[in-house]
N, CA and C of each residue as an Amber inpcrd file, in Angstrom:
protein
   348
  25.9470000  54.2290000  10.4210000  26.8350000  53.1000000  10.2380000
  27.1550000  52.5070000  11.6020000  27.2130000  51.2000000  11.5870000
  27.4890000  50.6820000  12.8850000  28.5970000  49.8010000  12.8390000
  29.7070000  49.7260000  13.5600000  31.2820000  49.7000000  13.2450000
  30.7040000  47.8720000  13.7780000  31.7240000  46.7820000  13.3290000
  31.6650000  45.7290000  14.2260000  32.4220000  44.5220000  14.0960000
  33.8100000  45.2550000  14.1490000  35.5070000  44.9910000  14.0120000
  35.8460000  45.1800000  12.4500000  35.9820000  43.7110000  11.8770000
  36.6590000  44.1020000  10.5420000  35.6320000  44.2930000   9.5480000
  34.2150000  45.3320000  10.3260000  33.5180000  45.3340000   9.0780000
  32.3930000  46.3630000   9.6400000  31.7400000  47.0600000   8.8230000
  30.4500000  47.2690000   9.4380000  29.3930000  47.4350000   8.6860000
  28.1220000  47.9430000   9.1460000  26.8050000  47.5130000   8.2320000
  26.6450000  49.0870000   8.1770000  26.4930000  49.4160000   6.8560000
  26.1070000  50.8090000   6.3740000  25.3190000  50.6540000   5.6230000
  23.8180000  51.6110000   5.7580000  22.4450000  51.1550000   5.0790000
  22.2730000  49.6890000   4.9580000  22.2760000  49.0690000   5.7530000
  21.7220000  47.7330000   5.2500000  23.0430000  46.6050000   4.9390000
  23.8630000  47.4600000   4.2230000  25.0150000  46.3980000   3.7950000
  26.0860000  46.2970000   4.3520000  26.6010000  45.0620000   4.7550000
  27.9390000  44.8800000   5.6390000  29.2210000  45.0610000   4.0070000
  30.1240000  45.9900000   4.9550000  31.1410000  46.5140000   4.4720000
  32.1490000  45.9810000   4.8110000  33.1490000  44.6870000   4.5260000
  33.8700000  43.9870000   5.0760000  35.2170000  45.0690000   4.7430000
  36.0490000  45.3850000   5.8400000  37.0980000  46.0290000   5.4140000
  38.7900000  45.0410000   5.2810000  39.5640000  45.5380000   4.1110000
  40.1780000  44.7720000   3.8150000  41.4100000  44.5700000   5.3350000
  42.4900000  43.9790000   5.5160000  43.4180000  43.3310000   6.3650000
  44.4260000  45.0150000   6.0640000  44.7450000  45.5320000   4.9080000
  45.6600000  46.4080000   4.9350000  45.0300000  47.9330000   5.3950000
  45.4360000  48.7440000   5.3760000  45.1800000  49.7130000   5.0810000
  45.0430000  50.6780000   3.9560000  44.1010000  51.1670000   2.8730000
  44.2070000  51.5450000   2.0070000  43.8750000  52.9890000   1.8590000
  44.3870000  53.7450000   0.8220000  44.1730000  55.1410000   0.8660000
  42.9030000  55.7510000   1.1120000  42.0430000  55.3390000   0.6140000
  40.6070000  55.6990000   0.3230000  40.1490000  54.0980000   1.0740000
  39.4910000  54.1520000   1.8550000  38.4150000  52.9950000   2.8910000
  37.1640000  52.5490000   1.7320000  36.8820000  51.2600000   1.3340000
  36.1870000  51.0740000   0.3780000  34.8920000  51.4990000   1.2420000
  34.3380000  51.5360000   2.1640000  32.7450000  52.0830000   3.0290000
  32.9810000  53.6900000   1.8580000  33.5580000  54.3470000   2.2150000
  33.9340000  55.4420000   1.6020000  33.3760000  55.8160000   0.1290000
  33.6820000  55.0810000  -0.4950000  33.6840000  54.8600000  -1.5550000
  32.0680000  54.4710000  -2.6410000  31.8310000  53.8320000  -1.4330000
  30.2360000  53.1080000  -1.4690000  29.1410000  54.3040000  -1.3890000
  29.9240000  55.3980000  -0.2300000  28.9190000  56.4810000   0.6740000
  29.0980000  56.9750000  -0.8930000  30.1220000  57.5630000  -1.3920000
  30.3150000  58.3350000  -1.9500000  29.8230000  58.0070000  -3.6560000
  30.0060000  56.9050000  -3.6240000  29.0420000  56.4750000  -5.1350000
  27.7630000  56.9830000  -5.1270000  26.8920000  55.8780000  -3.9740000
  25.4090000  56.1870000  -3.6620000  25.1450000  57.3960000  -3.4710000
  25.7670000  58.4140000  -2.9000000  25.1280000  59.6060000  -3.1400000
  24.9960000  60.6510000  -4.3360000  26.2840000  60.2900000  -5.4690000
  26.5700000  60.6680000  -6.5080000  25.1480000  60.2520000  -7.1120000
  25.1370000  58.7000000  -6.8270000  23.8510000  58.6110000  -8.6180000
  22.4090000  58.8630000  -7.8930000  22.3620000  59.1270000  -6.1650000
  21.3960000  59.1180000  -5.7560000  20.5210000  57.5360000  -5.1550000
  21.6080000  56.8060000  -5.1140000  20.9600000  55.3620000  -4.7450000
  21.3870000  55.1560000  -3.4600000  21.3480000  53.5330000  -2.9890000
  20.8720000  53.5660000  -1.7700000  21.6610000  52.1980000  -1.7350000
  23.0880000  51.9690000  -1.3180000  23.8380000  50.7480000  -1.4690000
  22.8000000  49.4170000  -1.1090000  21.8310000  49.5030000  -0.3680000
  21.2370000  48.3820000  -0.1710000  20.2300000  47.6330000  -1.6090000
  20.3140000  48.3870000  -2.0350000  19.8810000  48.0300000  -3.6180000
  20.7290000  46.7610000  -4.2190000  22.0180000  46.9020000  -3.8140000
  23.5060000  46.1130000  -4.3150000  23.4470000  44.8480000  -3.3210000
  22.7560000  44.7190000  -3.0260000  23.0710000  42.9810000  -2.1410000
  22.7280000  42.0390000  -3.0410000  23.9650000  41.2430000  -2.0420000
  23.6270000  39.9830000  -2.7210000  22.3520000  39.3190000  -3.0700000
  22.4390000  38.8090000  -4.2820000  21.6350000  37.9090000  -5.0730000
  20.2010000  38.7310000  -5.7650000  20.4480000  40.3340000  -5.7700000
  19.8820000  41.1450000  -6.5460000  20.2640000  41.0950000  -7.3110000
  19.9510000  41.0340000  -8.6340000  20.4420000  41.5050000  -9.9010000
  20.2120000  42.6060000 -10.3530000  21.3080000  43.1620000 -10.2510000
  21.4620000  44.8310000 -10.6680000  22.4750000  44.8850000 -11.7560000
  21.7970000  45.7700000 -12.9220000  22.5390000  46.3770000 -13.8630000
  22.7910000  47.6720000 -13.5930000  22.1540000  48.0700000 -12.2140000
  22.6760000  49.6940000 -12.2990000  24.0260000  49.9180000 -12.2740000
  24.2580000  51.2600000 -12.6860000  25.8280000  51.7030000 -13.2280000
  26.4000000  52.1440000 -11.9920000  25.6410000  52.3290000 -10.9670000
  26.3140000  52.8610000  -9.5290000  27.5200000  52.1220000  -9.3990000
  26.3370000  50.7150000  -9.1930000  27.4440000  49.6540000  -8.1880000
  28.5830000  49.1770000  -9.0880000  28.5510000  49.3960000 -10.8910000
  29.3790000  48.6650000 -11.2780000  30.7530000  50.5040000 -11.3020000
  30.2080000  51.2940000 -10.8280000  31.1820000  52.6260000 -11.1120000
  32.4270000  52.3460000  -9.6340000  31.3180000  52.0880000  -8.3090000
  31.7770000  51.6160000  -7.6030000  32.8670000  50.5530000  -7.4330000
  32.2690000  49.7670000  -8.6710000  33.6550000  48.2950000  -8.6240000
  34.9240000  48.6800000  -9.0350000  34.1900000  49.5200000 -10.4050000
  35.6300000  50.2280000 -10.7880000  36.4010000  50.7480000 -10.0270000
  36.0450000  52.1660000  -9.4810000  36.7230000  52.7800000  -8.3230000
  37.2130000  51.9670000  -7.4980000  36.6230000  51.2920000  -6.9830000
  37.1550000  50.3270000  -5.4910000  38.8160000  49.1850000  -6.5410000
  38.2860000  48.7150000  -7.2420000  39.6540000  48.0120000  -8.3950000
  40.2840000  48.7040000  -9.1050000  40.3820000  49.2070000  -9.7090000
  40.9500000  50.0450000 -10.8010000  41.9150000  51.1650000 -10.1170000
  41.3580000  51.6380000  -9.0930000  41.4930000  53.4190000  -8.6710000
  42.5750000  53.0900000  -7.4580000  41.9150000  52.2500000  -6.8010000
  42.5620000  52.2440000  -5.3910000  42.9000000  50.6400000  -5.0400000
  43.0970000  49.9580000  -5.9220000  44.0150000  48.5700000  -5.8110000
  42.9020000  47.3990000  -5.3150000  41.5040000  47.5840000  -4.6430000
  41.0130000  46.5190000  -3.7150000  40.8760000  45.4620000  -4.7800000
  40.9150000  43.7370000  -3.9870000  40.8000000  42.8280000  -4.6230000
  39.7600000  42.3800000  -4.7370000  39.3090000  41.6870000  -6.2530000
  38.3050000  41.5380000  -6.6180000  37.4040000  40.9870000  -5.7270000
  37.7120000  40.0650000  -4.9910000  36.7940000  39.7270000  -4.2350000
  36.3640000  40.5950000  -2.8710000  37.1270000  41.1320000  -2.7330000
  36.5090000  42.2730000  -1.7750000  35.8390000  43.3300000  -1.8060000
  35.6180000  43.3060000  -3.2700000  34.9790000  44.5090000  -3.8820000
  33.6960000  43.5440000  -3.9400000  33.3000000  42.3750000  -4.2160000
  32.2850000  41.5750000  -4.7480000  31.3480000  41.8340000  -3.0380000
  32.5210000  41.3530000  -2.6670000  31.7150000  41.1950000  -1.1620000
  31.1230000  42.3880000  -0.8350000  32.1030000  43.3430000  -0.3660000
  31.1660000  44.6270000  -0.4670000  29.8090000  45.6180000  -1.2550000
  29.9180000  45.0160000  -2.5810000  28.8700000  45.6590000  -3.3900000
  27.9160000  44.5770000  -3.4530000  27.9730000  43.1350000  -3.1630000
  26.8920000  42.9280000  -2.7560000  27.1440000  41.3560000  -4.6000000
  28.4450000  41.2470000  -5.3120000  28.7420000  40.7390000  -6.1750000
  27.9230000  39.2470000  -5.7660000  28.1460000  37.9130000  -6.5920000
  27.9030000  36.8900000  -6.1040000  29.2290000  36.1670000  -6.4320000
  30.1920000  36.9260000  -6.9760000  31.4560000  36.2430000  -6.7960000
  32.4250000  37.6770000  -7.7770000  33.9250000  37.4550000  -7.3400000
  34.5880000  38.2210000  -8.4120000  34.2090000  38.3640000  -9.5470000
  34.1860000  37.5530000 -10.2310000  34.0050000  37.1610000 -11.7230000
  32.6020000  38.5720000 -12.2170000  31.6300000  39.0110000 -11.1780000
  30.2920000  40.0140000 -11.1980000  31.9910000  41.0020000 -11.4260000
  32.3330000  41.7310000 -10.3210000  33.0980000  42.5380000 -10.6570000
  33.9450000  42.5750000 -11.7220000  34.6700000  41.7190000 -12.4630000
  35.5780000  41.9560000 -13.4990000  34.4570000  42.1750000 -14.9780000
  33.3990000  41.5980000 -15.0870000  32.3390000  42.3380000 -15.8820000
  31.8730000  43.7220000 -15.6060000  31.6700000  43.9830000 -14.6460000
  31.1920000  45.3410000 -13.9010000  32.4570000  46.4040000 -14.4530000
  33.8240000  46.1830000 -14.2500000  34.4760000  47.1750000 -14.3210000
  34.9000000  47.4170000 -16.1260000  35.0920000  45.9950000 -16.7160000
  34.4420000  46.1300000 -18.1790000  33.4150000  46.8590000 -18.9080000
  32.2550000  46.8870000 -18.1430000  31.7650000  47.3960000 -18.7380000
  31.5650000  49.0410000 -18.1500000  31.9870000  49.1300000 -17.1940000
  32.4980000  51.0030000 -17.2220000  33.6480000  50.8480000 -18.0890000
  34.7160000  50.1920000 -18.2790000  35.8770000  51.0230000 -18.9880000
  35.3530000  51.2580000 -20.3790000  34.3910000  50.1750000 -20.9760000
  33.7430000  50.4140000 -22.5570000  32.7390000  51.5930000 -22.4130000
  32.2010000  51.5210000 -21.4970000  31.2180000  52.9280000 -21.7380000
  31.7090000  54.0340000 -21.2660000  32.9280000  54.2560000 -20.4170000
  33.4470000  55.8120000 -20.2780000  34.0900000  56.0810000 -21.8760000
  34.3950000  55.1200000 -22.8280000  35.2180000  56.0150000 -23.6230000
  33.5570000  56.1430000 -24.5170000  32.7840000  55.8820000 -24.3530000
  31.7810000  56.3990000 -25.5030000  30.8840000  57.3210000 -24.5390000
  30.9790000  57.4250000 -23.4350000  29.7010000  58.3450000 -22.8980000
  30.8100000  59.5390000 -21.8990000  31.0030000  60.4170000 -22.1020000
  31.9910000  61.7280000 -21.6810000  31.2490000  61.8990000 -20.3710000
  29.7480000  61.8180000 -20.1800000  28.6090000  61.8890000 -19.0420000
  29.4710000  61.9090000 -18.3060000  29.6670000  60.0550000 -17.7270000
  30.0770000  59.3690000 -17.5960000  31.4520000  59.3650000 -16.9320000
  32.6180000  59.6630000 -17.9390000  33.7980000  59.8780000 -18.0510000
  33.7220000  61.0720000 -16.5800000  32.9880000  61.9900000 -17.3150000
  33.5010000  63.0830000 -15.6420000  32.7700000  62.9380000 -14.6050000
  31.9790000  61.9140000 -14.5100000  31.0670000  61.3810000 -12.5800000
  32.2540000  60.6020000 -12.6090000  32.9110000  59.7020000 -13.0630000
  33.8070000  58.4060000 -12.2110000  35.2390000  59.5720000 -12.2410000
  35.7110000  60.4640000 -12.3690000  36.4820000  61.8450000 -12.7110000
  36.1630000  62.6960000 -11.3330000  34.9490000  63.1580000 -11.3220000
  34.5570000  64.1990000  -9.8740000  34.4220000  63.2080000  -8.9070000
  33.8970000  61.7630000  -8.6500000  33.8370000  60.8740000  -7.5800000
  35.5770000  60.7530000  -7.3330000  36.3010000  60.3280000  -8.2010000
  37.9680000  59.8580000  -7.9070000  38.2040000  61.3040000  -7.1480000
  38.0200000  63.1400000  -7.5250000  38.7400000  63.2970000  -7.1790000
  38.2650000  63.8670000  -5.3580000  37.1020000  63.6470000  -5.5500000
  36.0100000  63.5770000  -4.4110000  36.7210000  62.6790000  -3.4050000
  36.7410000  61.8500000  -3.6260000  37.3230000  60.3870000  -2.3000000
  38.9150000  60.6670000  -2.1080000  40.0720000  61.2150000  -3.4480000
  40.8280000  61.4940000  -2.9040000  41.2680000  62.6480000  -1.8380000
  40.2920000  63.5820000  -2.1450000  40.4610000  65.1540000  -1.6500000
  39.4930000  64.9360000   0.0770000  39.1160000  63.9500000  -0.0050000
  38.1420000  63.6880000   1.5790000  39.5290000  63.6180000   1.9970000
């Protein structure tokens, strides 16, 4: 990772970090997805179209878990606007209650990033 003020480029993708300080660092979060499903955040850039479940587990986590705003989550995973993320985290909240898989990776990742 190469730091380069309010942001830096990890694998490929610039990680804009937000103005506050937040519990869990969304870079963090990204490391810690991609290695869970085995992917490679640079997959998630912009103007790829990805249905993989990484980046949308990621949106969740990064919104849902730890407060970041939608658009900073877009930016970081590589979205082409908020609006990618608020589908993305939709469609994890509909498929954790039907796939338990599921339910305990976004479960061991939360308690993974909190316990770092």
């Amino acid at each position: 990772m190469v730091d380069s003020g309010a942001g830096a480029w990890y694998d490929g993708v610039r990680i804009e970090f937000p103005g506050a300080l937040y519990h869990v660092m969304l870079e963090r979060i990204v490391q810690a997805v991609a290695e869970s499903f085995g992917t490679a955040p640079s997959c998630w850039s912009t103007g790829r179209r990805s249905d993989d479940a990484s980046r949308a587990v990621a949106a969740f986590l990064a919104r849902r878990r730890y407060g970041y705003r939608a658009t900073e989550v877009a930016k970081a995973l590589g979205y082409a606007s908020h609006g990618g993320v608020v589908t993305a985290i939709r469609r994890i909240e509909s498929a954790e209650s039907a796939d338990p898989a599921l339910r305990r990776t976004v479960q061991r990742l939360e308690k993974r990033l909190t316990n770092d």
